[in-house]
N, C-alpha and C positions, 0 to 999 in steps of 0.2 A: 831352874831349881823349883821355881814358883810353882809350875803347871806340874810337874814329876812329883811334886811332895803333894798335893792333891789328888793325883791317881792314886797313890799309894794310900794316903790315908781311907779314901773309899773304898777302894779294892782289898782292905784291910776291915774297915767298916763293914761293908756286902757278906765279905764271909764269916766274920765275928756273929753277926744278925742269923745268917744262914744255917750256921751249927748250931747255935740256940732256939732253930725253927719258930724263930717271929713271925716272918712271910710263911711259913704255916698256918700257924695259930690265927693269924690276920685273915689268910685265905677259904678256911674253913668252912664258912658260912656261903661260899661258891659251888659248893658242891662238883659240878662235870666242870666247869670252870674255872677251877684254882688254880690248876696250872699255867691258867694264861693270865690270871690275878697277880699270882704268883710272880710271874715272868713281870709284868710291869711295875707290881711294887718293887724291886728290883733293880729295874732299868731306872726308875724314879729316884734313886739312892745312885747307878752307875752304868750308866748309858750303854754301853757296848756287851755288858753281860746279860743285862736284859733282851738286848736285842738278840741275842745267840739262844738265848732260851725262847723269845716269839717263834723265832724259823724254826724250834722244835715241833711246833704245832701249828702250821700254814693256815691259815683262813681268810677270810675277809677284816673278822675282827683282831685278827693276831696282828694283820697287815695296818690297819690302820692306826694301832696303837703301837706300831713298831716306828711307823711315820712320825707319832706323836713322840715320840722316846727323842728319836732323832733331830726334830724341829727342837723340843724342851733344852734337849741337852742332859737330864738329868742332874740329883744335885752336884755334883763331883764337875761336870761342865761348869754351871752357874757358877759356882766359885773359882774357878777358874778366869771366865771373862768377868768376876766382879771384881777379881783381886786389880786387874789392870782398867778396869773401866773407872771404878770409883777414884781413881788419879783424875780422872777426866772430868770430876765432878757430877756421876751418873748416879742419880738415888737407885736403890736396890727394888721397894717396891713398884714403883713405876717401872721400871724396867721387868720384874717378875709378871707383873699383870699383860704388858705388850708380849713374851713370851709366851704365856699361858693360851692368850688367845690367839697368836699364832701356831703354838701347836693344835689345840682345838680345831681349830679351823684345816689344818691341814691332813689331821684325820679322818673331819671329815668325808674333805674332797677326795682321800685314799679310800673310805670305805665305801663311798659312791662310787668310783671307777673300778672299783675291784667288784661290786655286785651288779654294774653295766658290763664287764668284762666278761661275765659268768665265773668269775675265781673260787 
């Protein structure tokens, strides 16, 4: 019920935001780029929809911020494993920053092998 009422409320969040063209207004300033701005700010709020909007526009960079989405989890993940972490006694920042720079990092290393690849 825990992990179902958290998609819901993001996936509920995501499109509320969306029809009000936030992630527009946000992305604007990207110019040829918003759309893949777009796509992450997105994925950054609910992981799976962002990710579906990256493979809209294949690249290096779509690819490695779709790595990033996936590694982060997005908020809608995050609350997810915090709802049953924090039983465990897991503080939220520390555990956001270990996150953070595990997705980093594994963007990275996605966006290095995608431009050794020739992608």
């Amino acid at each position: 019920l825990c992990v179902g009422g958290f998609i819901a409320l993001f996936s509920v969040l995501l499109q509320m935001l969306s029809d009000l063209r936030v992630f527009s207004c946000l992305t604007a300033p990207f110019r040829e780029g918003a759309p893949i701005a777009e796509a992450f700010l997105c994925g950054l709020l609910e992981m799976t929809s962002g990710c579906a909007r990256l493979a809209q526009s294949p690249s290096p960079l779509s690819l490695a911020l779709c790595v990033c989405l996936v590694t982060l989890g997005g908020a809608g993940v995050l609350a997810q494993q915090f709802a049953y972490l924090s039983g465990a006694g897991v503080r939220f920042l520390p555990f956001l920053a270990v996150k953070t720079a595990q997705a980093a990092l594994a963007a990275l290393i996605a966006w290095a092998l995608a431009l050794l690849c020739g992608f």
